[in-house]
Biopython code that builds the backbone (N, CA, C, O; Angstrom):
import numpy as np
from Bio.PDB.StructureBuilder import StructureBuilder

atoms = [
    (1, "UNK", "N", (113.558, 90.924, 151.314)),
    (1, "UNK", "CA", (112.938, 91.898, 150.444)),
    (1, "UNK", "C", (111.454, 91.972, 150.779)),
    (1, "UNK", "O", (110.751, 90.963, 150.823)),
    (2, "UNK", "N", (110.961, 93.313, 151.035)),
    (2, "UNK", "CA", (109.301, 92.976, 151.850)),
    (2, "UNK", "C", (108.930, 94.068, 150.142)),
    (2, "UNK", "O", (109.574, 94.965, 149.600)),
    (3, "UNK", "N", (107.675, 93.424, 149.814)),
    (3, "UNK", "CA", (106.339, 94.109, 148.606)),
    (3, "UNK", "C", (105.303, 94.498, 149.769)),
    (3, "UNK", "O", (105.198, 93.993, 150.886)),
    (4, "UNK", "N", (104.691, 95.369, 149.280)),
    (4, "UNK", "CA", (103.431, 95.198, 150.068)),
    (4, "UNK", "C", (102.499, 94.697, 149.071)),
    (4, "UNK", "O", (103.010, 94.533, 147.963)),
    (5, "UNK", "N", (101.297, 94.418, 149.173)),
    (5, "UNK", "CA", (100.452, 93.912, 148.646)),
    (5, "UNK", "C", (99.593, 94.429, 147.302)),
    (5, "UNK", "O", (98.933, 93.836, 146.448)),
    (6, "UNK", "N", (100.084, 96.455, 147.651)),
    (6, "UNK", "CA", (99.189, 97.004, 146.664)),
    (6, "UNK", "C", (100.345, 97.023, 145.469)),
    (6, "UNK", "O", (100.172, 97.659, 144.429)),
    (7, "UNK", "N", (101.586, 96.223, 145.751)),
    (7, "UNK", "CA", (102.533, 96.429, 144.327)),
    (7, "UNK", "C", (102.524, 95.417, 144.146)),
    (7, "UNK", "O", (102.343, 94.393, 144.805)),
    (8, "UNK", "N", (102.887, 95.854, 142.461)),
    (8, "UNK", "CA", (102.540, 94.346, 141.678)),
    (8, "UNK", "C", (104.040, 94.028, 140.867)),
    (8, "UNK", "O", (104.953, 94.754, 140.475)),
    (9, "UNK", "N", (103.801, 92.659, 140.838)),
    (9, "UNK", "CA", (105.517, 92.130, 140.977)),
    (9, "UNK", "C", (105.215, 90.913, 139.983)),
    (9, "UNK", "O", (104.180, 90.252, 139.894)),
    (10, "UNK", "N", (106.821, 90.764, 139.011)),
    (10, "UNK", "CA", (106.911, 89.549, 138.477)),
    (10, "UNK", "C", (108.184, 88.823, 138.917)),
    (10, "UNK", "O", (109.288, 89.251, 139.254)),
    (11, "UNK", "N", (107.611, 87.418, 138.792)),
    (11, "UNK", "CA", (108.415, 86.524, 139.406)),
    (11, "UNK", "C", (109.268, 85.548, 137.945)),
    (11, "UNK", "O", (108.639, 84.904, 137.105)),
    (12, "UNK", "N", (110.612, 85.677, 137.986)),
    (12, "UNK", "CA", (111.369, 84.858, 137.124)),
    (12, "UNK", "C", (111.713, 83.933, 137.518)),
    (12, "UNK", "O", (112.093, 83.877, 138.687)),
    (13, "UNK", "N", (111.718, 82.919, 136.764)),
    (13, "UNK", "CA", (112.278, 81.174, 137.541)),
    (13, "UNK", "C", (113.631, 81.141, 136.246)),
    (13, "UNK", "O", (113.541, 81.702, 135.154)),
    (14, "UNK", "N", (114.435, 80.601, 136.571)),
    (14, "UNK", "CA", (115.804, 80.184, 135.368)),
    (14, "UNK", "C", (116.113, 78.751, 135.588)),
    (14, "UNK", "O", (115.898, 78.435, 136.758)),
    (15, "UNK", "N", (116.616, 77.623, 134.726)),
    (15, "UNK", "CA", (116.613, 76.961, 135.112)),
    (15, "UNK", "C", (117.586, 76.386, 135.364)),
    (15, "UNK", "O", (118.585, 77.102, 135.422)),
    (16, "UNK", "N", (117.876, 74.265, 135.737)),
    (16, "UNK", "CA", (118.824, 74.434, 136.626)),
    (16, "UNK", "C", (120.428, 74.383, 135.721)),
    (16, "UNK", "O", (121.518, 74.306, 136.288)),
    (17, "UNK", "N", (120.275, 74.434, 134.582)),
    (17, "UNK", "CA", (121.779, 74.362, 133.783)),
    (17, "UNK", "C", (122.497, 75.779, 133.848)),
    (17, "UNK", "O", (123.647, 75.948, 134.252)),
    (18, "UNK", "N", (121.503, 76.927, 133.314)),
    (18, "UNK", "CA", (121.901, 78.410, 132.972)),
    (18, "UNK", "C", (121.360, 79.464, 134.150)),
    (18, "UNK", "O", (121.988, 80.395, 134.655)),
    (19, "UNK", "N", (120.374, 79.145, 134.352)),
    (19, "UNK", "CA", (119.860, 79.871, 135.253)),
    (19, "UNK", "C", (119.116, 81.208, 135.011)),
    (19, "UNK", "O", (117.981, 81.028, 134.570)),
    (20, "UNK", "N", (119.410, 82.296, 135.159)),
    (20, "UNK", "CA", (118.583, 83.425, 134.949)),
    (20, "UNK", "C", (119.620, 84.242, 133.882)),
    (20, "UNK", "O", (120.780, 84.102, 134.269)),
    (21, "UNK", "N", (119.526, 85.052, 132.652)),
    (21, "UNK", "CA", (120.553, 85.971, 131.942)),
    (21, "UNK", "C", (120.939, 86.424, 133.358)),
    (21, "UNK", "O", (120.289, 86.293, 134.395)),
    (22, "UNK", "N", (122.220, 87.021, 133.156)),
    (22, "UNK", "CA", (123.078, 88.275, 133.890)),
    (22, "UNK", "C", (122.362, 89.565, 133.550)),
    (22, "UNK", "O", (122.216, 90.339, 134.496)),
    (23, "UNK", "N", (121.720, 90.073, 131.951)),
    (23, "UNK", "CA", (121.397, 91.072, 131.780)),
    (23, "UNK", "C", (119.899, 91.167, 132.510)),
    (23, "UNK", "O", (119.478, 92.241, 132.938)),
    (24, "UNK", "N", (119.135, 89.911, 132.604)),
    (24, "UNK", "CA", (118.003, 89.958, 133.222)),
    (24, "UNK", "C", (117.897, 90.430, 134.822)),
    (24, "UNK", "O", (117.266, 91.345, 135.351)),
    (25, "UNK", "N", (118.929, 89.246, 135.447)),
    (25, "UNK", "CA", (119.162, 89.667, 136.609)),
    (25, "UNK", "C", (119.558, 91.507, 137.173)),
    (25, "UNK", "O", (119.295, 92.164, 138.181)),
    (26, "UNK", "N", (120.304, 91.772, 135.880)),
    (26, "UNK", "CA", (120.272, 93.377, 136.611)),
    (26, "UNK", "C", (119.097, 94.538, 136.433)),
    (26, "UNK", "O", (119.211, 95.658, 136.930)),
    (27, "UNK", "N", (118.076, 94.154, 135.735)),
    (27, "UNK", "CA", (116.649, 94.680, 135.382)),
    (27, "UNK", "C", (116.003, 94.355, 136.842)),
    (27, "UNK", "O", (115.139, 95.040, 137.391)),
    (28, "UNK", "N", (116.435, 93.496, 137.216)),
    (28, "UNK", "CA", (115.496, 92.856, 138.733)),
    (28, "UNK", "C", (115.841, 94.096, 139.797)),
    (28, "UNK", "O", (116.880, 94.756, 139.823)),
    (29, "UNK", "N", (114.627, 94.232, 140.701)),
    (29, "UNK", "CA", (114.904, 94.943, 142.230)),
    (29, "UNK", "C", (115.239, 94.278, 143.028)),
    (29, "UNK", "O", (115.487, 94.739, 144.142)),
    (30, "UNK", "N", (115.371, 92.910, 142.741)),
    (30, "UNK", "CA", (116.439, 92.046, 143.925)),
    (30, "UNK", "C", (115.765, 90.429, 143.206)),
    (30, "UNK", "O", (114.940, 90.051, 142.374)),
    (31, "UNK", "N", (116.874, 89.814, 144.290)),
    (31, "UNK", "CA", (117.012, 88.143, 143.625)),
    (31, "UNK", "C", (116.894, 87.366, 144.486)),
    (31, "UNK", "O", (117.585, 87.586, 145.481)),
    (32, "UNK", "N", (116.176, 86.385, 144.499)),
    (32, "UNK", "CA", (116.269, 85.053, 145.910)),
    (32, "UNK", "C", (116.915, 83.802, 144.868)),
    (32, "UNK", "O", (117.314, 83.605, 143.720)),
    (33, "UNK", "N", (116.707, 83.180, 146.102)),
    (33, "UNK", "CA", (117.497, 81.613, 146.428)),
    (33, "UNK", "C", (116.718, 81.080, 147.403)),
    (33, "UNK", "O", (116.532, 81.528, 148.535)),
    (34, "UNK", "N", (116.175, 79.883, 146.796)),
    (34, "UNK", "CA", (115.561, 78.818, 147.634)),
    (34, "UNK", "C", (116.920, 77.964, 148.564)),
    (34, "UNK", "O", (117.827, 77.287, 148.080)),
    (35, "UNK", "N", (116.701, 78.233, 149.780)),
    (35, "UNK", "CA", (118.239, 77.380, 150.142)),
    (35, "UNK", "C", (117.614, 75.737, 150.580)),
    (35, "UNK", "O", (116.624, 75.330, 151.187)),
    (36, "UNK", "N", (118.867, 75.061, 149.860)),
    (36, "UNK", "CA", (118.379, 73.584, 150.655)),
    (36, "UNK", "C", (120.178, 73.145, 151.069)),
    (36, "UNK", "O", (121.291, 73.649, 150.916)),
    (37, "UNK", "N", (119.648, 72.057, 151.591)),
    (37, "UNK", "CA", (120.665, 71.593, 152.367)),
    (37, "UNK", "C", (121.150, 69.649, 151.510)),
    (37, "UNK", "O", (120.407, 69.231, 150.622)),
    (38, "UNK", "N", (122.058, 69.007, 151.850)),
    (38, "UNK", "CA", (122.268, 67.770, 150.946)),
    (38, "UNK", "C", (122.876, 68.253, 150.281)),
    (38, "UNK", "O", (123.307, 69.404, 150.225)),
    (39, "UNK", "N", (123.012, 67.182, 149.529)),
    (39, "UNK", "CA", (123.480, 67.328, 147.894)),
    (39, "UNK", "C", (122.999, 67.621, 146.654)),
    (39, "UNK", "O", (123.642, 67.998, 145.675)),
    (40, "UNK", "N", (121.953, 67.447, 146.744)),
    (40, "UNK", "CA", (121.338, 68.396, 145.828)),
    (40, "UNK", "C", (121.627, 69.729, 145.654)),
    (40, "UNK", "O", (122.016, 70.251, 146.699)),
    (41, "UNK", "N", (121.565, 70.597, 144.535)),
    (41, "UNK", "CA", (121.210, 71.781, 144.932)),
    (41, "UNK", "C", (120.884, 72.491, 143.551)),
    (41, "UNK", "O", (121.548, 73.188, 142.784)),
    (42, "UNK", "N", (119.583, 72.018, 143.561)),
    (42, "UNK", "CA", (118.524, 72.650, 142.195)),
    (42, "UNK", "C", (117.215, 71.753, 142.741)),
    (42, "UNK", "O", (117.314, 70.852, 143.574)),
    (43, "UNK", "N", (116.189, 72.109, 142.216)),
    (43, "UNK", "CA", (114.901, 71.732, 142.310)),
    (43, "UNK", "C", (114.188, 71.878, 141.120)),
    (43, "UNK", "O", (114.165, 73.050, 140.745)),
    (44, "UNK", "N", (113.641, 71.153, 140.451)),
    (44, "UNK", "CA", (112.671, 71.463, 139.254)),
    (44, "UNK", "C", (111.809, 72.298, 139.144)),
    (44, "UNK", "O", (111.101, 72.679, 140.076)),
    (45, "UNK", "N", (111.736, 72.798, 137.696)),
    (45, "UNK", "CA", (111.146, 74.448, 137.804)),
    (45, "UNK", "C", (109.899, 74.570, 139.043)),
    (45, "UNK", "O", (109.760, 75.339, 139.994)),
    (46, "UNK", "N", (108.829, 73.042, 138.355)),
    (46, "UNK", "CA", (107.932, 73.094, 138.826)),
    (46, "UNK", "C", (107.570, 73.336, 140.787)),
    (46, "UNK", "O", (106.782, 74.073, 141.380)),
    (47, "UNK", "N", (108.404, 72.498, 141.181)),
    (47, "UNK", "CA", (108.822, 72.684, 142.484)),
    (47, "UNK", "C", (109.426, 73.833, 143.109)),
    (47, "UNK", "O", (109.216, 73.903, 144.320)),
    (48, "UNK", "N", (109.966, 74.546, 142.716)),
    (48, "UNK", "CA", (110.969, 75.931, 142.783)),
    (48, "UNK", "C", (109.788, 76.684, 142.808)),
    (48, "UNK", "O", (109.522, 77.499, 143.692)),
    (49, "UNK", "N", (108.781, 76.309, 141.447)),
    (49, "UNK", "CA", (107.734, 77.934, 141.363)),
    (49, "UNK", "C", (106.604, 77.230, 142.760)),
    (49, "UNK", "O", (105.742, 77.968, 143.236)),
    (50, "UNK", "N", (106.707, 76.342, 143.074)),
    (50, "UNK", "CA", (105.461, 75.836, 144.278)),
    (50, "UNK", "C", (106.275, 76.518, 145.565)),
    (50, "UNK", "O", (105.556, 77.130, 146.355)),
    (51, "UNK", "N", (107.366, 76.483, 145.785)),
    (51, "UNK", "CA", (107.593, 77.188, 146.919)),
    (51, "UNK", "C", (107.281, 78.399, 146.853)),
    (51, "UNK", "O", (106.367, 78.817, 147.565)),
    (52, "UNK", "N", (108.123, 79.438, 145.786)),
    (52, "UNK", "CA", (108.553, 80.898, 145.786)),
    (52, "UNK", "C", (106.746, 81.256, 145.720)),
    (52, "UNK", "O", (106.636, 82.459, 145.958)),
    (53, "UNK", "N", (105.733, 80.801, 145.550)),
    (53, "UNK", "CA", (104.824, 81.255, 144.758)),
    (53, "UNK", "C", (103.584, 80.888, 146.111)),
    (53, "UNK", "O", (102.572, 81.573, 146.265)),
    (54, "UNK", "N", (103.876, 79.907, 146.825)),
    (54, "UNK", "CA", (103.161, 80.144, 148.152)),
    (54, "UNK", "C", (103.886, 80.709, 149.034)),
    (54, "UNK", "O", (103.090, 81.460, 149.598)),
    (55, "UNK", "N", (105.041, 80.856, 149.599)),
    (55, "UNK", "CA", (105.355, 82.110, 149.842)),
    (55, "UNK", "C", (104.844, 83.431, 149.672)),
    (55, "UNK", "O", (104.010, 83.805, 150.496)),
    (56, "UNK", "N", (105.111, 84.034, 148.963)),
    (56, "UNK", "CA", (104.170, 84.865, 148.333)),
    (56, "UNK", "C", (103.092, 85.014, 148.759)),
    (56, "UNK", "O", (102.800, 85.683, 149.750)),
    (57, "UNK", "N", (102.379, 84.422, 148.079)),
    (57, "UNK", "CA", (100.400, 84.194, 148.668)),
    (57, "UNK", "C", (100.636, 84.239, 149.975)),
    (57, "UNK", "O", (100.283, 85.294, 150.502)),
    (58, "UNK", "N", (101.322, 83.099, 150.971)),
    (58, "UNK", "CA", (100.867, 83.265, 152.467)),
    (58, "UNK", "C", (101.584, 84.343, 153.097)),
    (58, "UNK", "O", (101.262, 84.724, 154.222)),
    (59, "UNK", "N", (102.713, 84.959, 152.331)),
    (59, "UNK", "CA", (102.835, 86.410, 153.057)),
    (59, "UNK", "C", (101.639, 87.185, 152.674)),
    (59, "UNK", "O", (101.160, 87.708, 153.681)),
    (60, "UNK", "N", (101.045, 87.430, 151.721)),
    (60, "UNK", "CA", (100.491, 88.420, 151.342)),
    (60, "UNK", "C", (99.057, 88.409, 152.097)),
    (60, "UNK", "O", (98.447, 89.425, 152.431)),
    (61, "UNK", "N", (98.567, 86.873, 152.336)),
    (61, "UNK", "CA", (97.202, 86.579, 152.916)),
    (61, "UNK", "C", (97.763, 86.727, 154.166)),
    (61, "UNK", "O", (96.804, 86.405, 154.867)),
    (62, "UNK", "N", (98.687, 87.002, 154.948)),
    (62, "UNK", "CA", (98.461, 87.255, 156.293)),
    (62, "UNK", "C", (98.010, 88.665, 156.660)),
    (62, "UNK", "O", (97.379, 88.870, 157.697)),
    (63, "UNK", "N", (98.323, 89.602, 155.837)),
    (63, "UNK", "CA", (98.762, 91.024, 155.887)),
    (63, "UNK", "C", (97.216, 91.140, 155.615)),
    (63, "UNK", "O", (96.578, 91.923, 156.319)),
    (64, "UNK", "N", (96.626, 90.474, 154.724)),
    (64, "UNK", "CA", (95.026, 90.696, 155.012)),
    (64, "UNK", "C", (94.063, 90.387, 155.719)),
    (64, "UNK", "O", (92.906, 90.784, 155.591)),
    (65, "UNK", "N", (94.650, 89.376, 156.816)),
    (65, "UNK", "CA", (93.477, 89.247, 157.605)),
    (65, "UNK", "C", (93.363, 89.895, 158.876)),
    (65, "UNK", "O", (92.336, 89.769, 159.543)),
]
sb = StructureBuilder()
sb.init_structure("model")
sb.init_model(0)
sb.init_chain("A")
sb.init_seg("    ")
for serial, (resi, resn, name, xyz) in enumerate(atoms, 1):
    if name == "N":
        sb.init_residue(resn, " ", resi, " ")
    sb.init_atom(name, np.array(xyz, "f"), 0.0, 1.0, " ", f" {name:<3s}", serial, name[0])
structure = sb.get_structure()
């Protein structure tokens, strides 16, 4: 999913029991997934929003320099 920079976007985190509503999810213009690998497979909010959220920033700071 590419934003450009001059649109402005909100980011939902759900967590790891329920996850995001169904009715929320269909209000969305699209949905990610952090993929990991192991056995795990959830990450704490806090960790989840540190990825999705520099992501973000370092796409967006490349496009500006």
């Amino acid at each position: 999913m590419q934003v450009g920079r001059e649109h402005k976007i909100a980011v939902i985190f759900g967590n790891e029991v329920s996850g995001v509503a169904e009715q929320t999810i269909e209000q969305c213009d699209g949905c990610i997934e952090i993929p990991q690998l192991g056995m795990k497979h959830s990450l704490n909010i806090a960790t989840a929003a540190g990825v999705v959220l520099w992501e973000l920033i370092k796409n967006r700071m490349t496009k500006i320099v």
